[in-house]
C-alpha positions in Angstrom: 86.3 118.5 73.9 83.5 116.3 74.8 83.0 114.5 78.1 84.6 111.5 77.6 88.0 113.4 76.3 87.9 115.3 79.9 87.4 112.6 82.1 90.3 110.6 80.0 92.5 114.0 80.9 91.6 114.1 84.2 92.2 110.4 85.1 95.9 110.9 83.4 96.6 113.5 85.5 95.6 111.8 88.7 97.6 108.6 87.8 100.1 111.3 86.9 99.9 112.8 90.6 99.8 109.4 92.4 103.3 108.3 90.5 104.5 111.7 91.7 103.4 110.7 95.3 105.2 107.3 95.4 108.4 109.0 94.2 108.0 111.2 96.9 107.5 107.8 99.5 111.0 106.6 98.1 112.5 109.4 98.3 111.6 109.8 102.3 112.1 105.9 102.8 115.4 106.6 101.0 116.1 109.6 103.5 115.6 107.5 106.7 117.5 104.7 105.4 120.6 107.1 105.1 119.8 108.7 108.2 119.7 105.5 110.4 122.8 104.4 108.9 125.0 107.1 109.3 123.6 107.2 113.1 124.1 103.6 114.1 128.0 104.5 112.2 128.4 107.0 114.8 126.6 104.9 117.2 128.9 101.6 117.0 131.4 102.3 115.3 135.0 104.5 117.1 137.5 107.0 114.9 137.0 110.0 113.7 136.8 109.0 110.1 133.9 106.8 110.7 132.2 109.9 112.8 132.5 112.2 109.1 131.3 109.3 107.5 128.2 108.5 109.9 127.6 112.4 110.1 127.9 112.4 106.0 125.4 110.0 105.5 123.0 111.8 107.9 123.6 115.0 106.1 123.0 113.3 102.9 119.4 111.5 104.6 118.7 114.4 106.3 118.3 116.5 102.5 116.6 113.6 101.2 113.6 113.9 103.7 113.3 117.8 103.3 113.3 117.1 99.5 110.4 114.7 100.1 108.8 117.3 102.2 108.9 119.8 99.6 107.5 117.0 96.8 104.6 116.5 99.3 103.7 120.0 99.5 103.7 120.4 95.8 101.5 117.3 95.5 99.0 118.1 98.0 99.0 121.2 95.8 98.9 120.0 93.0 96.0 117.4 94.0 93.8 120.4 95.3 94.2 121.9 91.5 93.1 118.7 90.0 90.1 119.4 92.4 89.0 122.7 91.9 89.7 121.6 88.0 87.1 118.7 88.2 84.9 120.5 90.0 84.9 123.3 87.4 84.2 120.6 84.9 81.5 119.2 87.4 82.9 115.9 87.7 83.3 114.2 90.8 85.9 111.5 89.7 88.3 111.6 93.1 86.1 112.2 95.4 85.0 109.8 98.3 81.6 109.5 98.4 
C-alpha cells in the first residue's frame, strides 16, 4: 500500500476508537443516572416495594458503570495498538507535539 492508503487506514481507525470512547461516556453517564435514581427512590420514597425498586435500579446502574469500565480498558488498549501500529509505520498522526 502506499502512504496515503495507510494514513487513510489509520485515521479510520482512530475515528473508529474515539466513537468507541463516546459509547463508553454514555454508557457511564447512563450508569450514574440509574444509580442516582434508584438512591434518591430509597432515599425519599417509604415501602418495601419502592426499596426493590430503588435497590433494582442501582443494581441495574451499578453494571452499567463496570461495563463502561471494562470498554475503557479495552480502549485505552486498543489506542496504545493504534500507537505502536503508527509508530511501526513511522507516522506520527496522534501524537501531541
Amino acid at each position: 500500500m502506499d502512504r496515503n492508503e495507510d494514513i487513510k487506514i489509520l485515521l479510520a481507525e482512530e475515528q473508529m476508537l474515539l466513537s468507541r470512547e463516546r459509547t463508553m461516556r454514555s454508557c457511564l453517564q447512563t450508569g450514574l443516572a440509574f444509580t442516582s435514581v434508584g438512591l434518591v427512590i430509597v432515599k425519599f420514597l417509604g415501602g418495601i416495594f419502592c426499596a426493590c425498586a430503588g435497590l433494582f435500579f442501582v443494581i441495574i446502574g451499578a453494571w452499567q458503570i463496570m461495563e463502561a469500565g471494562k470498554r475503557y480498558l479495552r480502549f485505552r488498549k486498543a489506542i496504545v495498538q493504534l500507537r505502536e501500529k503508527e509508530a511501526k509505520l513511522g507516522y506520527d498522526i496522534g501524537m501531541i507535539k
